[in-house]
Steps between C-alpha positions, in 0.01 A plus 500: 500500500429873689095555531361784533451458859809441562663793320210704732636318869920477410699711298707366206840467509542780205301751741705396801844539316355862334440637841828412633682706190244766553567518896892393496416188708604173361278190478599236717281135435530262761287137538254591797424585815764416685740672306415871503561575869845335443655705174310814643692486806845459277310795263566716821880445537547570123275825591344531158123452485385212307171339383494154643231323306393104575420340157173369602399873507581561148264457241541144271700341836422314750786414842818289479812504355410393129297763489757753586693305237256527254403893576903545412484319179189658372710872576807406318423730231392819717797460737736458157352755359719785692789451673350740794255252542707261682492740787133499514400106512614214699347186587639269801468110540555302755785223400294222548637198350545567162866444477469148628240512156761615312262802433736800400248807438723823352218761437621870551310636762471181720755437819489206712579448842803310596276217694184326519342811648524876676405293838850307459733834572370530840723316727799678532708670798414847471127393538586236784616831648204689447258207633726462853508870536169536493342188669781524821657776677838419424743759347720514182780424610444188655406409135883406390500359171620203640142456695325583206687273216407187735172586568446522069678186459293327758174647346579406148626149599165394679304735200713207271413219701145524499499681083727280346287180437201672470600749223694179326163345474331800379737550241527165354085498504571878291703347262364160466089523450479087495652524869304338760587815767438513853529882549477782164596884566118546550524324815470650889811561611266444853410139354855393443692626781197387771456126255750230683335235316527747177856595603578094505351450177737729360802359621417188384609667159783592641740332235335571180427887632895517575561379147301748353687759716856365328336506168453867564817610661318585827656425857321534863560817577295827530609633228309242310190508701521864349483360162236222507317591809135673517603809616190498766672228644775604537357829670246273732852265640699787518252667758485170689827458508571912592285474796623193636833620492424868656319296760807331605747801521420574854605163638792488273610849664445359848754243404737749292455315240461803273647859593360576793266812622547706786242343695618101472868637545387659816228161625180673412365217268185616581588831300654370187524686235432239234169433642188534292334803587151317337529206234291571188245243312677304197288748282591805663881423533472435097383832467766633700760322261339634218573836567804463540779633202819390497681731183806251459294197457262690249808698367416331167123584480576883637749546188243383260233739616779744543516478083120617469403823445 
């Protein structure tokens, strides 16, 4: 129920979508936070000026994904109303695991993301690009695509190796509420990855965990770490693992063991290109990766927005 107060401190959805036909800018809800820095960057690429809105700011909501859910449901009849006003409303979820649920939501006006989370489109080789240009000195063409596949499907492999258990046991404490879990999605990724004895535990559960993953059709691979994976875990290994590897470039150059800059070719080590020029905090570098777009990967998310008014 909306009390006055609250109708005072947020505005209703009703006011939110009138101002958006009034000023040509359509309404875009999204589940917190995190999220609005993320479509407003992809809001720039489409180049049309949209009203990113978190639910918890709208009057009668409070944060998550439910609640985005819910906002959508309670519209049906507004956004039905016109045809036009499709172009004015959307509301983005997170995938989450509601497929494993067998929770199909069709609501016009709703669109959810092809994985768990935005957080899971962020490993890919134009952005392991962007992240070597800028931390080393090294130029574009000694980024072959060659270099650049191995260094993703190193990344992804050790981003499945530490994930894959973990997210199992997540999932099957998700879909089973009598399950005696060891880790939930609400947990650290900091507590898990830094936990041997917690990371032992888990293993122990190997065999049941991989018979849940047959169950469900899922293999070890990154593409299902995508799918059942927190996506702020996946976005805390994959700066791990991206620093570690930039960190090693500049011996593997020494030893032409990946093309080779001008100064290694020549024996000034000392001068490699692939050096760090300064290594970032784990926080920092995550911020770095944030800002980072890469259109084909979120190809499918530009086109929707693309549809808006």
């Amino acid at each position: 129920m909306t009390t006055l107060r609250d109708r005072l401190t947020r505005p209703s959805l009703e006011t939110l979508f009138a101002d958006s036909r009034l000023t040509s800018r359509a309404l875009i809800i999204v589940e917190g936070i995190d999220d609005i820095q993320f479509y407003s960057r992809i809001g720039k690429i489409v180049n049309k000026p949209f009203k990113f809105q978190a639910i918890e700011n709208i009057a009668g909501y409070t944060e998550g994904c439910d609640q985005v859910i819910k906002a959508t449901e309670d519209f049906q009849e507004k956004i039905n109303e016109e045809k036009i006003n499709e172009k004015y409303f959307l509301a983005i979820i997170d995938n989450d695991i509601r497929k494993f649920r067998g929770e199909e939501i069709e609501l016009n006006g709703l669109f959810r993301l092809k994985y768990y989370s935005f957080e899971s489109h962020y490993l890919t080789e134009e952005n392991l690009k962007k992240i070597i240009l800028d931390l080393t000195q090294v130029n574009h063409d000694l980024l072959n695509q060659d270099f650049i596949e191995s260094m993703k499907s190193e990344i992804s492999t050790e981003i499945s190796d530490s994930l894959y258990l973990p997210s199992l046991e997540a999932l099957k404490n998700a879909l089973n509420l009598n399950y005696n879990n060891i880790v939930g999605y609400s947990s650290a990724i900091g507590q898990i990855l830094n936990n041997q004895t917690l990371i032992n535990q888990i293993k122990t559960k190997e065999e049941e965990l991989e018979f849940l993953a047959s169950q469900l059709g899922l293999e070890k691979n990154y593409e299902t770490i995508r799918n059942i994976a927190k996506g702020k875990w996946i976005l805390t290994c994959y700066s791990k693992q991206v620093i570690k590897k930039i960190q090693g470039l500049k011996t593997k150059c020494s030893e032409g063991l990946i093309p080779q800059c001008q100064y290694c070719s020549s024996g000034q080590m000392d001068k490699c290109l692939y050096k760090l020029k300064h290594k970032p905090q784990e926080g920092q570098l995550i911020e770095m990766i944030k800002n980072l777009i890469d259109r084909n990967e979120l190809a499918y998310i530009i086109n929707k927005l693309s549809e808006l008014n």
